[in-house]
C-alpha positions as semicolon CSV with decimal commas, in nm:
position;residue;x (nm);y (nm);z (nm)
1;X;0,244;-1,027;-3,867
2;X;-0,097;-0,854;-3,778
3;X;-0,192;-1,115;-3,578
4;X;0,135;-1,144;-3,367
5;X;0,128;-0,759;-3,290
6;X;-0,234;-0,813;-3,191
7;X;-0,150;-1,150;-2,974
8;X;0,134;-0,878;-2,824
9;X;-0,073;-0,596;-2,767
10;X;-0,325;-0,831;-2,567
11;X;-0,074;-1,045;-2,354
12;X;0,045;-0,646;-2,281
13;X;-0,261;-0,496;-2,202
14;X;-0,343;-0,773;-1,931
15;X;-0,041;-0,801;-1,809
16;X;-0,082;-0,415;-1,730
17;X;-0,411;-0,511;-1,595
18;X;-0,323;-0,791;-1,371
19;X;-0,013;-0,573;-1,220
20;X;-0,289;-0,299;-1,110
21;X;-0,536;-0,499;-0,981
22;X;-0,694;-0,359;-0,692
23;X;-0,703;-0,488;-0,336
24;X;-1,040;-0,587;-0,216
25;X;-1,187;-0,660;0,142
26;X;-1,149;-0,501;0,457
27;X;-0,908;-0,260;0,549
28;X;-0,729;-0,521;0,775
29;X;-0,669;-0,734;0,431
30;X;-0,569;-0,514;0,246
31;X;-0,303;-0,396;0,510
32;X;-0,203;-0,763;0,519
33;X;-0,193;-0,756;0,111
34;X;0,026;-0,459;0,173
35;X;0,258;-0,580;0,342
36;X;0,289;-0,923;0,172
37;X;0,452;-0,721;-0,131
38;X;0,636;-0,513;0,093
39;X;0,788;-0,859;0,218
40;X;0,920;-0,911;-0,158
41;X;1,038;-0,537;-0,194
42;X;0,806;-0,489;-0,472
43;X;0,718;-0,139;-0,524
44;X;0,389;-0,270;-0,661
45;X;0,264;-0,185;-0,325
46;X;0,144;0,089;-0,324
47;X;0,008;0,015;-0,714
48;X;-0,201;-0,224;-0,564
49;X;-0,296;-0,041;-0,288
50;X;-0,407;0,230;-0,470
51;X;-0,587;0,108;-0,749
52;X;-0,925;0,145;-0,641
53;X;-0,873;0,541;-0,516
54;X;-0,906;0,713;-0,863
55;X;-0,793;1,061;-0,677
56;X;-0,448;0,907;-0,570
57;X;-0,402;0,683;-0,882
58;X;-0,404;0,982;-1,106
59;X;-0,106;1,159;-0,877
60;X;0,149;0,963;-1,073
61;X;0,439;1,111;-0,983
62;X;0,278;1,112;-0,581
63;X;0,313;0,689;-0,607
64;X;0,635;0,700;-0,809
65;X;0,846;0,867;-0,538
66;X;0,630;0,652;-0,278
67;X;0,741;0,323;-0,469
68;X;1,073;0,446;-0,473
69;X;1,103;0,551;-0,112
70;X;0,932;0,161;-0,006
71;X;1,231;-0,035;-0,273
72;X;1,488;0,191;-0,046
73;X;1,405;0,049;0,302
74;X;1,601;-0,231;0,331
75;X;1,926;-0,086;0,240
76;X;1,859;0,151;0,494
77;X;1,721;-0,042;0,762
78;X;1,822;-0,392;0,721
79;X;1,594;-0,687;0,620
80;X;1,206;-0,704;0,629
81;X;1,090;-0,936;0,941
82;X;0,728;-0,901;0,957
83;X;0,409;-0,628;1,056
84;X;0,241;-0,567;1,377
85;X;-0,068;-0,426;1,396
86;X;-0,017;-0,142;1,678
87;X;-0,339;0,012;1,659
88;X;-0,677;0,046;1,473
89;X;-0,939;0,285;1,529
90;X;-1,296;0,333;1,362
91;X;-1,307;0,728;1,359
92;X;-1,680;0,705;1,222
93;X;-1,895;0,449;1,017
94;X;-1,720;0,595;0,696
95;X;-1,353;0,660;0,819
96;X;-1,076;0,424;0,991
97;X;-0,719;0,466;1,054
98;X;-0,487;0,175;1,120
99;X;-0,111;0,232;1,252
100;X;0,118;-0,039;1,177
101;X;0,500;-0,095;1,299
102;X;0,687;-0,223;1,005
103;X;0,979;-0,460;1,143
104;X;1,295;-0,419;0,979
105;X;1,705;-0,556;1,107
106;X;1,812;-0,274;1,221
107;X;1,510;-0,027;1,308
108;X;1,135;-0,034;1,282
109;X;0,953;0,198;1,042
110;X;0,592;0,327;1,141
111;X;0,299;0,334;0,897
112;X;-0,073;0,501;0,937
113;X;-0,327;0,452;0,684
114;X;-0,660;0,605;0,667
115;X;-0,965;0,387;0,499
116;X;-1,241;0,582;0,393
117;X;-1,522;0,386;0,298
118;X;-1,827;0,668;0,077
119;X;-2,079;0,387;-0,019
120;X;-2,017;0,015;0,020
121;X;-1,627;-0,025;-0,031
122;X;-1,329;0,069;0,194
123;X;-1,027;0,222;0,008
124;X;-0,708;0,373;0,108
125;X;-0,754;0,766;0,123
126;X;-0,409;0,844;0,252
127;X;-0,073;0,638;0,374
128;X;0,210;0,794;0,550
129;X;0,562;0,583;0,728
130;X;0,783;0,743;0,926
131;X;1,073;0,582;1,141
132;X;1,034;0,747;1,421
133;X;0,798;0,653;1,714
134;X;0,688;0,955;1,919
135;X;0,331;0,969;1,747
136;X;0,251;0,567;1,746
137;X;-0,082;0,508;1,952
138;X;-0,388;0,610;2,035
139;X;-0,504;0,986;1,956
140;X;-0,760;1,176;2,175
């Protein structure tokens, strides 16, 4: 019996692990890994996305009603075609921000991340989506 509860608490424990594994490479991938999840409507997303930003993984409830808002957009918008890249900007050697037009059906959603990279590895600082267009594009 011991020995099943401890076969059950490992297969748990890395199954925990392996669902929060973090995204590695440059911001570009891990905009791409992104939105391959977003393309099955998991709302391990922005889990994934997150991982490796131990400031925005500890705001729980901060990626809870993000996950929730993502697993909402196709009801609202109609079904997930694809990303476009609309811009991406290197703001400094430690700082870029990439906007990205999320295709839906029925009306495209907007996303901006910001990559801030303190030592040798890039990591999402800050995400935002909006669905409307006015502020897509360059900024001066």
């Amino acid at each position: 019996m011991k020995t099943l509860l401890l076969i059950v608490g490992l297969i748990t424990g890395l199954s925990v692990a392996c669902s929060t594994r973090a995204w590695d490479g440059t911001p570009e991938e891990q905009v791409a890994q992104f939105f391959n999840e977003i393309s099955r409507n998991s709302p391990e997303a922005v889990t994934h996305l997150y991982a490796n930003n131990a400031y925005i993984r500890n705001k729980e409830e901060g990626l809870v009603f993000l996950q929730g808002s993502i697993t909402g957009l196709p009801a609202q918008y109609g079904r997930y075609l694809g990303y476009e890249i609309i811009t991406q900007e290197s703001l400094s050697p430690s700082l870029m921000r990439i906007s990205v037009l999320a295709k839906y059906q029925h009306h495209g959603i907007t996303w901006e991340f910001f990559f801030y990279k303190p030592e040798d590895v890039w990591f999402p600082s800050q995400s935002t989506f909006v669905d409307q267009f006015q502020n897509v594009g360059v900024r001066k």
